[in-house]
Structures are given as C-alpha cells and as structure tokens.
N, CA, C and O atoms as CSV, one atom per row, in Angstrom:
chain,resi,resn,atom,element,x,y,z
A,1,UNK,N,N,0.845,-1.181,0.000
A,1,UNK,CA,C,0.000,0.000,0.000
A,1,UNK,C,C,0.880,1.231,0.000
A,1,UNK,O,O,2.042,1.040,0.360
A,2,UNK,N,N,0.487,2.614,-0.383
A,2,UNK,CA,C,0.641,3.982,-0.360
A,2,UNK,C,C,0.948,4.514,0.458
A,2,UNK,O,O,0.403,3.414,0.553
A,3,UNK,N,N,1.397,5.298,1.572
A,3,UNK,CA,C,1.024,5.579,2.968
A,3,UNK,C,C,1.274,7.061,2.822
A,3,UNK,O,O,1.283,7.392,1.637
A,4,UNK,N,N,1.421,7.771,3.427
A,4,UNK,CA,C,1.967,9.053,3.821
A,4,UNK,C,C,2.574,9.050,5.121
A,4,UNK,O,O,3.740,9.132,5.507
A,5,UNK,N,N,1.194,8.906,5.825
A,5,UNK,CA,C,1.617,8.663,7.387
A,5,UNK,C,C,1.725,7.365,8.487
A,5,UNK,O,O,0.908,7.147,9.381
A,6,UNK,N,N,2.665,6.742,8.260
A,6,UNK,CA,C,2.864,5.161,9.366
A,6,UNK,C,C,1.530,5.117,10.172
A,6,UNK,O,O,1.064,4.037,10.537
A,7,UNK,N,N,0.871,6.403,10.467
A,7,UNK,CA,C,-0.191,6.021,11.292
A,7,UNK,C,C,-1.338,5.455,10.352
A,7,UNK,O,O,-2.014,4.536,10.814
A,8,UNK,N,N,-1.599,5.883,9.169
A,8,UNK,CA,C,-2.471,5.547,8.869
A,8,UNK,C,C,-2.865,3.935,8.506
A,8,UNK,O,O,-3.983,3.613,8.103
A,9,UNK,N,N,-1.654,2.899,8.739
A,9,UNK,CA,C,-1.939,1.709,8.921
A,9,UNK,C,C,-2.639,1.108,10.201
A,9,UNK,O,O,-2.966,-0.077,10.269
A,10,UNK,N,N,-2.823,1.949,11.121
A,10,UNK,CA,C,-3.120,1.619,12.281
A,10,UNK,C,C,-4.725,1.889,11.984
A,10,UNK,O,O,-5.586,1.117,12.405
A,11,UNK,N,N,-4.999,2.962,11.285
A,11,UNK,CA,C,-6.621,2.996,10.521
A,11,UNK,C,C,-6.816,2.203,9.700
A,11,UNK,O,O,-7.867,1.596,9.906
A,12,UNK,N,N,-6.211,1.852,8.693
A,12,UNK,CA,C,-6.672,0.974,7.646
A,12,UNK,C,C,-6.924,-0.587,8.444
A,12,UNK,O,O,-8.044,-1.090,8.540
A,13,UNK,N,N,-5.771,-1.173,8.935
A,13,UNK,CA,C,-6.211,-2.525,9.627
A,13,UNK,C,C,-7.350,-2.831,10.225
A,13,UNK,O,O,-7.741,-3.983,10.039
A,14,UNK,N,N,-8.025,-2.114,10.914
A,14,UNK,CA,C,-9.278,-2.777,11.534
A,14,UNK,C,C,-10.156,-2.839,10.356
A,14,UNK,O,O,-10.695,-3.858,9.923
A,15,UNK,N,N,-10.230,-1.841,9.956
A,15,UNK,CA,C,-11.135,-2.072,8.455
A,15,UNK,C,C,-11.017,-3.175,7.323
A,15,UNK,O,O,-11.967,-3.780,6.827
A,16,UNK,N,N,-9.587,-3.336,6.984
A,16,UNK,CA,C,-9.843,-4.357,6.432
A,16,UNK,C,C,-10.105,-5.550,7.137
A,16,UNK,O,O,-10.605,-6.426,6.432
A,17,UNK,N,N,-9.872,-5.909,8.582
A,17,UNK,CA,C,-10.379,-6.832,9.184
A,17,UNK,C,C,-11.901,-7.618,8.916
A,17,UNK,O,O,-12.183,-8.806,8.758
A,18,UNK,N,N,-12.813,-6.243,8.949
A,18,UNK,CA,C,-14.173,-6.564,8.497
A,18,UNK,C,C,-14.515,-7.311,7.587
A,18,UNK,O,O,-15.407,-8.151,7.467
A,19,UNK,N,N,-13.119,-6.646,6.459
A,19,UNK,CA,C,-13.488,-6.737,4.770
A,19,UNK,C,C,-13.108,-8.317,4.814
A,19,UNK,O,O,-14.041,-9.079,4.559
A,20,UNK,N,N,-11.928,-8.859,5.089
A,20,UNK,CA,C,-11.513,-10.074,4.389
A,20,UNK,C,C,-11.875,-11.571,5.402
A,20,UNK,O,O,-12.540,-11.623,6.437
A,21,UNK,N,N,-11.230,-12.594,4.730
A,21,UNK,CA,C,-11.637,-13.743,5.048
A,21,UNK,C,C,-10.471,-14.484,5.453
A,21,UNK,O,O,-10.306,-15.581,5.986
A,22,UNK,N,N,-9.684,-13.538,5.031
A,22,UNK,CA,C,-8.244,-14.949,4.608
A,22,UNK,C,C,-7.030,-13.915,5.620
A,22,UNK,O,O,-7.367,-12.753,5.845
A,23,UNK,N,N,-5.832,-14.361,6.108
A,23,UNK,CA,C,-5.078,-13.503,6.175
A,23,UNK,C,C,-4.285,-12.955,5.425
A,23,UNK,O,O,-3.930,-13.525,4.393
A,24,UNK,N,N,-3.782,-11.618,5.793
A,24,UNK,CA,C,-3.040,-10.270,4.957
A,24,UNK,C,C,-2.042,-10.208,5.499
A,24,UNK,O,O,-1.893,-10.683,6.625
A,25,UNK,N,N,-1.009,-9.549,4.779
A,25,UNK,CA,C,0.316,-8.332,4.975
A,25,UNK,C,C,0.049,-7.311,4.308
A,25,UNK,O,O,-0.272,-7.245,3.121
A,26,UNK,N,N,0.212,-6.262,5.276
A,26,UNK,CA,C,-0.037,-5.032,4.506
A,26,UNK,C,C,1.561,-4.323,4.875
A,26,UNK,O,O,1.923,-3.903,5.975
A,27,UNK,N,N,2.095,-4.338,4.010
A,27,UNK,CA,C,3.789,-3.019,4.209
A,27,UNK,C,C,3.471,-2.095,3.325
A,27,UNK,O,O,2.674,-2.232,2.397
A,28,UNK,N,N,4.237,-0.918,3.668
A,28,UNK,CA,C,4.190,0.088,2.934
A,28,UNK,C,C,5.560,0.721,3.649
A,28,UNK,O,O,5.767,0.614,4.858
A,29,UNK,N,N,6.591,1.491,2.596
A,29,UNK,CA,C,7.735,2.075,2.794
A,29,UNK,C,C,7.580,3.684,2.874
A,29,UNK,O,O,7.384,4.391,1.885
A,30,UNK,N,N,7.695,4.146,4.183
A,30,UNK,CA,C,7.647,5.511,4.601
A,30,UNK,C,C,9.059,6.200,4.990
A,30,UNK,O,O,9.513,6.345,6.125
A,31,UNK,N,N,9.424,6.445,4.213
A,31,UNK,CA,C,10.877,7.328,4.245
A,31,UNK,C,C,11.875,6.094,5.054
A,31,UNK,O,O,11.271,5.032,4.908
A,32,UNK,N,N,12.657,5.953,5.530
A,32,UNK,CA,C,13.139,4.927,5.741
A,32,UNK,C,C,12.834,3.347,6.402
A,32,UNK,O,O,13.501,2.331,6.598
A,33,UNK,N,N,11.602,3.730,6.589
A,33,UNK,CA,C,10.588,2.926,7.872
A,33,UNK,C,C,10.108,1.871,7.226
A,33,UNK,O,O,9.385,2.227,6.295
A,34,UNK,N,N,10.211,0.700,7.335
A,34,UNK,CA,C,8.674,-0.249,6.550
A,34,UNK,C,C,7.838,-0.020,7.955
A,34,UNK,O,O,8.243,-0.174,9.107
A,35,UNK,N,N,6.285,0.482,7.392
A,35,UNK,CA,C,5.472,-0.147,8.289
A,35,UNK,C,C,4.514,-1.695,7.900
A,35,UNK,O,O,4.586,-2.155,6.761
A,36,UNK,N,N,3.911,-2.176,8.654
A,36,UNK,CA,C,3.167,-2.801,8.543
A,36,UNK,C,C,2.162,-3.315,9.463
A,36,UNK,O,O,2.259,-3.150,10.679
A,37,UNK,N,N,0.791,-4.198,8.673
A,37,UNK,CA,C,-0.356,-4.554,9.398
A,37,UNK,C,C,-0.054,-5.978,9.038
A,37,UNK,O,O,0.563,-6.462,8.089
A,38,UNK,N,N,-0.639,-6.484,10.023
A,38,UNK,CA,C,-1.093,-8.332,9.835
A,38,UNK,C,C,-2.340,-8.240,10.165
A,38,UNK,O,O,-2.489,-7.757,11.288
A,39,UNK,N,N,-3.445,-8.558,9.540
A,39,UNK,CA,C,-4.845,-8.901,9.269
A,39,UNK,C,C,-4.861,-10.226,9.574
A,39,UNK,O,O,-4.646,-10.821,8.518
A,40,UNK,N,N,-4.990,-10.928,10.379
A,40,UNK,CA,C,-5.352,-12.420,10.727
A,40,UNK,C,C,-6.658,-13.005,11.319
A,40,UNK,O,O,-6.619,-13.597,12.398
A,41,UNK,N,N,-8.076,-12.816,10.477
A,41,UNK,CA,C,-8.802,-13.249,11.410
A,41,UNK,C,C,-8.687,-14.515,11.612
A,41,UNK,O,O,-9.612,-14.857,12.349
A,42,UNK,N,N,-7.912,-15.544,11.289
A,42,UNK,CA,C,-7.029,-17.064,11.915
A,42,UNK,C,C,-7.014,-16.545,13.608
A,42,UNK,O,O,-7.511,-17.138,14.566
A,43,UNK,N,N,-6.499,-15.645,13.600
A,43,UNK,CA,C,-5.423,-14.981,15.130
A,43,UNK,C,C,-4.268,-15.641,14.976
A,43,UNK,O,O,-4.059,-16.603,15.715
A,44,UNK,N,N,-3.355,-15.285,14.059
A,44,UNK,CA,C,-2.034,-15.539,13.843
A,44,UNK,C,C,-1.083,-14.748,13.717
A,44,UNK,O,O,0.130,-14.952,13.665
A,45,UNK,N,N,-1.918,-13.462,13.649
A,45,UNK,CA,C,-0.781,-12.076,13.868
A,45,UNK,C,C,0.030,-12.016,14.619
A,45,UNK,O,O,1.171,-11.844,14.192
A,46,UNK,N,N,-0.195,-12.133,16.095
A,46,UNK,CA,C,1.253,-12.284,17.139
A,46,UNK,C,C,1.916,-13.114,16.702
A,46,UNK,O,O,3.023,-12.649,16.972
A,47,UNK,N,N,2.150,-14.281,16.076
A,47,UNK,CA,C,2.804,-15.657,15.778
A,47,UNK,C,C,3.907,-14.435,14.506
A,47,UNK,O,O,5.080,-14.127,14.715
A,48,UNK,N,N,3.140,-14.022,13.402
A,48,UNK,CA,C,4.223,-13.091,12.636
A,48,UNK,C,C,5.042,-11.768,13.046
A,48,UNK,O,O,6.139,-11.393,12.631
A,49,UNK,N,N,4.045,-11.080,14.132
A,49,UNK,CA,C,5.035,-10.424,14.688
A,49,UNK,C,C,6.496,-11.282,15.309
A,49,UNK,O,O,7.638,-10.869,15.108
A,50,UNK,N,N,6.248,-12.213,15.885
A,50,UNK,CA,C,6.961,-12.714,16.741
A,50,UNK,C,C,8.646,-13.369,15.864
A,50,UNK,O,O,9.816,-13.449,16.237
A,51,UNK,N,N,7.908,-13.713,14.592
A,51,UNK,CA,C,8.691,-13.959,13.787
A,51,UNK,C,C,9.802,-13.016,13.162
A,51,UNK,O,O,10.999,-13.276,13.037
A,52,UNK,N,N,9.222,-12.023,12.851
A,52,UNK,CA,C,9.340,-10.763,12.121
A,52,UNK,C,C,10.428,-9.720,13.320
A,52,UNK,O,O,11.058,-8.746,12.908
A,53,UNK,N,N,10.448,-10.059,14.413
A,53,UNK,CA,C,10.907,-9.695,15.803
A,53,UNK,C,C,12.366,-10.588,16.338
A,53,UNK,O,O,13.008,-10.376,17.366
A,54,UNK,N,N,12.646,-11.704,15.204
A,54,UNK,CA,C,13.747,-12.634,15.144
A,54,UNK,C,C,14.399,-12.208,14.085
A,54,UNK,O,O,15.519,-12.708,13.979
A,55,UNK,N,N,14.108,-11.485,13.288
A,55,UNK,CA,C,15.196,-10.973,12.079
A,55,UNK,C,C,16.059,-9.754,12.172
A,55,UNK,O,O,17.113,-9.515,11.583
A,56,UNK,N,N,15.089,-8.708,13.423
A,56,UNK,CA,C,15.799,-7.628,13.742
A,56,UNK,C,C,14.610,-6.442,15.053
A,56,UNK,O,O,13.708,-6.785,15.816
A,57,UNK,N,N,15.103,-5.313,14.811
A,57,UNK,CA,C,13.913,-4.173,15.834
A,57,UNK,C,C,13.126,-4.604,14.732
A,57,UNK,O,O,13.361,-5.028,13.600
A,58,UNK,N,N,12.059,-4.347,15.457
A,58,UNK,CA,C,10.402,-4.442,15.214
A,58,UNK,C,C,9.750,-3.764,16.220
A,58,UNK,O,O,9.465,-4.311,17.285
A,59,UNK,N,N,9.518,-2.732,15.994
A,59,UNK,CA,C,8.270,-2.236,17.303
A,59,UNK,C,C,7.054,-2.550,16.545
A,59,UNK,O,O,6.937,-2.575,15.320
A,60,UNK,N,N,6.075,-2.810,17.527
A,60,UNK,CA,C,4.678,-3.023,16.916
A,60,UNK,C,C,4.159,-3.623,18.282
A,60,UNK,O,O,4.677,-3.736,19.393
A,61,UNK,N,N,2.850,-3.984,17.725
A,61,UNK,CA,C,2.396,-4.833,18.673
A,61,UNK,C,C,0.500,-4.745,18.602
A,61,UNK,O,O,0.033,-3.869,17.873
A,62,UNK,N,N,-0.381,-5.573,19.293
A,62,UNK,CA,C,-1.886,-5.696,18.568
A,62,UNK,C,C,-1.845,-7.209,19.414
A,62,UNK,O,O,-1.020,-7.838,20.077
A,63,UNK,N,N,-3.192,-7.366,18.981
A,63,UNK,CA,C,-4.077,-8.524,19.190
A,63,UNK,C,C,-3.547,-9.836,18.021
A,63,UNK,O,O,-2.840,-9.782,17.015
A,64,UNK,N,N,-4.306,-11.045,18.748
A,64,UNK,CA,C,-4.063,-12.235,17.722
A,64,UNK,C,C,-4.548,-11.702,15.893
A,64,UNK,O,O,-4.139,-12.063,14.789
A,65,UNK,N,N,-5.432,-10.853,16.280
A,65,UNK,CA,C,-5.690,-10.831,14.681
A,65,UNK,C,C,-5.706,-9.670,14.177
A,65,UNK,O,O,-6.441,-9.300,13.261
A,66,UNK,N,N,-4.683,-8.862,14.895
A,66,UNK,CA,C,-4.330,-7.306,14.182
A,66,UNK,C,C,-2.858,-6.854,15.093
A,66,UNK,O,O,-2.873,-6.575,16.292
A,67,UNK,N,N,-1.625,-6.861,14.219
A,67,UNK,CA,C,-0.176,-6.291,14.664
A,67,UNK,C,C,-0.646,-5.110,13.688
A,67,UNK,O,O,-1.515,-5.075,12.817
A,68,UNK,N,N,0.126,-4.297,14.097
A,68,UNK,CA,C,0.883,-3.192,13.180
A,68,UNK,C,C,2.360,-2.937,14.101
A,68,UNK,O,O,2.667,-3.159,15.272
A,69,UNK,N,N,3.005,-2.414,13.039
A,69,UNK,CA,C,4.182,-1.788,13.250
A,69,UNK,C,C,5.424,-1.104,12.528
A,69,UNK,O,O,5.300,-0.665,11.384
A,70,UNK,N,N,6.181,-1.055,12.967
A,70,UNK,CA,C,7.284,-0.094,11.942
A,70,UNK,C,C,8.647,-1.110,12.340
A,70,UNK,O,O,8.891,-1.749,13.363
A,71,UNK,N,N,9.335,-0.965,11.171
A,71,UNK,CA,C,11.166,-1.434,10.794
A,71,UNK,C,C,11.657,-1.171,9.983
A,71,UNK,O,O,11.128,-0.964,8.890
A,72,UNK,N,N,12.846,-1.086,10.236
A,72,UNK,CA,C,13.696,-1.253,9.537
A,72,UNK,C,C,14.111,-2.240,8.131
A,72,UNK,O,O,14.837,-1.878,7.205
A,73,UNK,N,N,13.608,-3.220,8.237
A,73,UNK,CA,C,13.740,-4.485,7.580
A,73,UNK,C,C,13.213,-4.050,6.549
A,73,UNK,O,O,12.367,-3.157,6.492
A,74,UNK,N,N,13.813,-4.828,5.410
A,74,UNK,CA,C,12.931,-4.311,4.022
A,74,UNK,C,C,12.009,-5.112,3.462
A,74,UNK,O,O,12.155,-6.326,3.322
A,75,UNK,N,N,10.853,-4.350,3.059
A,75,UNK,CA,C,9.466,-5.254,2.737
A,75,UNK,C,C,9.748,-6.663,2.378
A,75,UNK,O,O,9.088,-7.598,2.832
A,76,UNK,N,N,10.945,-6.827,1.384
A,76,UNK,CA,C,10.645,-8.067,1.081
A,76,UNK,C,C,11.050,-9.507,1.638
A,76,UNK,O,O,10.863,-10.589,1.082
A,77,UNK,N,N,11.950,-9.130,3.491
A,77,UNK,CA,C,12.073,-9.689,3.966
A,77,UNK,C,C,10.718,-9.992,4.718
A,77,UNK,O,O,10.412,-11.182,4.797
A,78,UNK,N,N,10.065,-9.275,5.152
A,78,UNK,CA,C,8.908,-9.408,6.092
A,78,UNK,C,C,7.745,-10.126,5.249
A,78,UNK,O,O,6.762,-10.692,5.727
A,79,UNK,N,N,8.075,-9.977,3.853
A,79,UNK,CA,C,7.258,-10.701,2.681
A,79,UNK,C,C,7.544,-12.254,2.721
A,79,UNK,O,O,6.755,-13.197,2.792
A,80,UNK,N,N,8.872,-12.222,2.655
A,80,UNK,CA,C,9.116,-13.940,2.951
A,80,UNK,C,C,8.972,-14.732,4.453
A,80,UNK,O,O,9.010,-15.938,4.699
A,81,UNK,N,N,8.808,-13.663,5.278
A,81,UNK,CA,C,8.572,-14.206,6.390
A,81,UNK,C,C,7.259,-14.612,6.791
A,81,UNK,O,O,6.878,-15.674,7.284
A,82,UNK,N,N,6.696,-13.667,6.516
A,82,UNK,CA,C,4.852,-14.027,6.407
A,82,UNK,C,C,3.886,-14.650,5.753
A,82,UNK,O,O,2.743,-14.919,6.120
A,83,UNK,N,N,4.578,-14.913,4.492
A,83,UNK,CA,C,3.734,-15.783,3.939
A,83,UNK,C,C,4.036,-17.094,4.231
A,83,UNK,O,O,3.113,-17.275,5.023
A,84,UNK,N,N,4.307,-17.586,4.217
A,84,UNK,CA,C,3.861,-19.619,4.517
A,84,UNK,C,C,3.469,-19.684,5.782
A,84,UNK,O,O,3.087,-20.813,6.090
A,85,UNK,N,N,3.395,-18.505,7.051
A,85,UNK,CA,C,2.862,-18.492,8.114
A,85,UNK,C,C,1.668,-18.121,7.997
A,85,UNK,O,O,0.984,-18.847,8.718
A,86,UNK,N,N,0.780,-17.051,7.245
A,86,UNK,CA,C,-0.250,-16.991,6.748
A,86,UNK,C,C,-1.093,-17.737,5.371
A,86,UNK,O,O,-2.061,-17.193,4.840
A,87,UNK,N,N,-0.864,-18.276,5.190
A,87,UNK,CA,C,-0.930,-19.160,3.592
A,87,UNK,C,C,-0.968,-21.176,4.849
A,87,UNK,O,O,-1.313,-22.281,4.429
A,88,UNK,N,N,-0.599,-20.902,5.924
A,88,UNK,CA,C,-0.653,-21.896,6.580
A,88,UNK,C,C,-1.977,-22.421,7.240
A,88,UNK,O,O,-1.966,-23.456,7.907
C-alpha cells in the first residue's frame, strides 16, 4: 500500500479486518521505515510479529488478529517471512 503517514496503517487494519476472510500483509515504505499490518482473522498475527521480531527491531504490537508496526527491515524480507505463516 501507499502511505503518507505510518499512522495511517493503524486505521486501515481494523477495516480491512471486516473486509476479508483470509489472512493479509499489509507493508508500505515511509521514508526509511517499513510499516506494517497483519490482518489475521485465523489470530495468527502475534505468531508473525513474533517472527518478524527474530530478524531484527520491530516495534509493533496488537491482538491475535491485528499487529501493526514499523522497521527497519525491508518489505521483502517481512514478505518472505509471512507468507507460509499466513498461507498456513
């Protein structure tokens, strides 16, 4: 996704919560920052934070079926990290 402001993932996630069925990654690159959402209505979001929190800083933090947060790490590490944990 687009962002402007890191916060505005913290709005978008509950919403798409409503919307979907399946679980998500949502990153988006804000000036040096990846942020991101985990959408899990599974409740598997803490399980990817937790993961995502073994590769390097990760602040974030949420419920089983909504993380958000910000890193360093670049999208497409947090891309390979999350999917076969969500796709699971």
């Amino acid at each position: 996704v687009q962002l402007d402001d890191p916060s505005e993932m913290s709005m978008l996630a509950p919403q798409l919560l409503r919307q979907v069925d399946h679980d998500k990654l949502l990153v988006a690159q804000v000036g040096k920052q990846t942020s991101f959402a985990v959408i899990s209505p599974s409740g598997k979001a803490r399980d990817v934070l937790a993961k995502f929190q073994e590769l390097g800083t990760v602040n974030g933090g949420g419920s089983p079926k909504i993380v958000t947060g910000n890193t360093d790490l670049a999208v497409a590490d947090l891309i390979q990290v999350a999917e076969p944990l969500l796709r699971a």
